[in-house]
N, C-alpha and C positions, 0 to 999 in steps of 0.2 A: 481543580475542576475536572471532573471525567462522565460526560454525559452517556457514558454507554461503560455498563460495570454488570456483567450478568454471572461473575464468577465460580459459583456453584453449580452453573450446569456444566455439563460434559461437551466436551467441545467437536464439531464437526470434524469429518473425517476429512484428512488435508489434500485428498485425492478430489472431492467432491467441488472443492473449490474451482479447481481450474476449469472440471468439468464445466459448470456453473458460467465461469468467466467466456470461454468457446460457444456454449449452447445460447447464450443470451446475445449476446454482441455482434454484430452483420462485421466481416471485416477483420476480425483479431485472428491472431495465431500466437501459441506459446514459443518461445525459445529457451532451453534449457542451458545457462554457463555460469561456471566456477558454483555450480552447486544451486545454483538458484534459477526460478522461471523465469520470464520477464514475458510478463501482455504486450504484445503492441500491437499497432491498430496499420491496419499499410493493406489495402483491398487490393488481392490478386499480385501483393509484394510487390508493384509497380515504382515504387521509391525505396530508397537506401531504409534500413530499421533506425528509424530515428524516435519514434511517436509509440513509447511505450507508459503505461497508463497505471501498472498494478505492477506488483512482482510477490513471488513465495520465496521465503530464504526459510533453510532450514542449518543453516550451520554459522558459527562465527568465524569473522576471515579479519585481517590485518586490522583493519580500521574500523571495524565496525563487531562491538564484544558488549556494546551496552547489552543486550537481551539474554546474552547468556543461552545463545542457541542453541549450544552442544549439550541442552541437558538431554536427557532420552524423550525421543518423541515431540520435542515440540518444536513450533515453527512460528514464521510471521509474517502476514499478510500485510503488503503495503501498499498505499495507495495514493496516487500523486491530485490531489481536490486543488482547488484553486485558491487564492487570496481570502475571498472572503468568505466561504466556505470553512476553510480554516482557523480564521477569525471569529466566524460564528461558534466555533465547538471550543480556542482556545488563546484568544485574544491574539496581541501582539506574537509571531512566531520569536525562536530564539533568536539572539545576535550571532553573528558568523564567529565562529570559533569557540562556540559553547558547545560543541557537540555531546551528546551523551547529557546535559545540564538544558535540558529545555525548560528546566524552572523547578524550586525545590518539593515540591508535590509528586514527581514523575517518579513511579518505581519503572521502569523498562522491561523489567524481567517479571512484570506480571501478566498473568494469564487473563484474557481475555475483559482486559478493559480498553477502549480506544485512547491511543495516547497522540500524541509529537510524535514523527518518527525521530529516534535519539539523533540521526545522523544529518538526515536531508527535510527536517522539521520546517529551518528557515525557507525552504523552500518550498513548501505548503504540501509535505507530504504526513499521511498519519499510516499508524500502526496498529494491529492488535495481536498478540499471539494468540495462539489457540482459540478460537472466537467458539460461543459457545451457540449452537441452531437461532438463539433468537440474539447473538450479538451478530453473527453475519444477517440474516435480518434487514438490522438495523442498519449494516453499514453497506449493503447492498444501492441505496439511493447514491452512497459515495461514489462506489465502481461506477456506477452511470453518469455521473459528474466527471470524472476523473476520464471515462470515455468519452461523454462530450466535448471535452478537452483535446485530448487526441485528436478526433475529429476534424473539432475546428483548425487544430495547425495543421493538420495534414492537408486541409481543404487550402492553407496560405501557402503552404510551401509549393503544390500542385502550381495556383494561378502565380508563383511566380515563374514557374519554369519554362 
């Protein structure tokens, strides 16, 4: 199953994205480590970074070489969506220690179709590399999912404190 496969177009510039992520979202700011962004959502950084929503990786690092980052140029947009959101695009997530194996259909290393992410799938996150103007798009309603997510724990962790 891959409800978002636009792979013939040329894919968005990977600077535009984050732009994108900052210009949309009340709240976010990027953090740049070990090579990658991470979005999180923390208004006026009033709480520890805990409640990050999206991230860009552009390289492969220990544990995580499904995507095969280090080819020239490409990258991978992830995005932390919810349970059933998840579900909606790809049934059952993987079982815990399949990483890299979210089901035999998943190439990882392909360009701009939404998949599983290979690594943090089970936990309802998804993937694209290189997305191409109408696959981010598409998965633009995710980022705002994946933000209102955020949100909402950040609003839980707030009222308990």
């Amino acid at each position: 199953m891959n409800p978002i496969d636009n792979s013939a177009e040329k894919p968005v510039d990977e600077a535009s994205i984050p732009q994108y992520i900052l210009d949309t979202f009340d709240g976010v700011y990027a953090v740049d480590a070990w090579g990658d962004t991470f979005f999180f959502y923390n208004p006026g950084r009033a709480q520890p970074d805990e409640f990050y929503f999206a991230t860009l990786k552009n390289k492969d690092d220990g544990y995580d070489r499904f995507s095969d980052l280090d080819r020239p140029s490409v990258f991978r947009l992830n995005i932390g969506i919810g349970k059933a959101g998840f579900r909606a695009l790809f049934g059952a997530p993987p079982r815990r220690g399949t990483e890299g194996d979210a089901g035999p259909s998943y190439d990882f290393t392909a360009l701009d179709r939404l998949l599983p992410h290979p690594v943090y799938g089970r936990q309802y996150w998804v993937c694209v590399l290189n997305p191409s103007a109408a696959t981010f798009e598409a998965v633009k309603p995710l980022l705002a999912e994946a933000y209102d997510r955020a949100v909402a724990k950040y609003a839980q962790r707030a009222a308990r404190a």
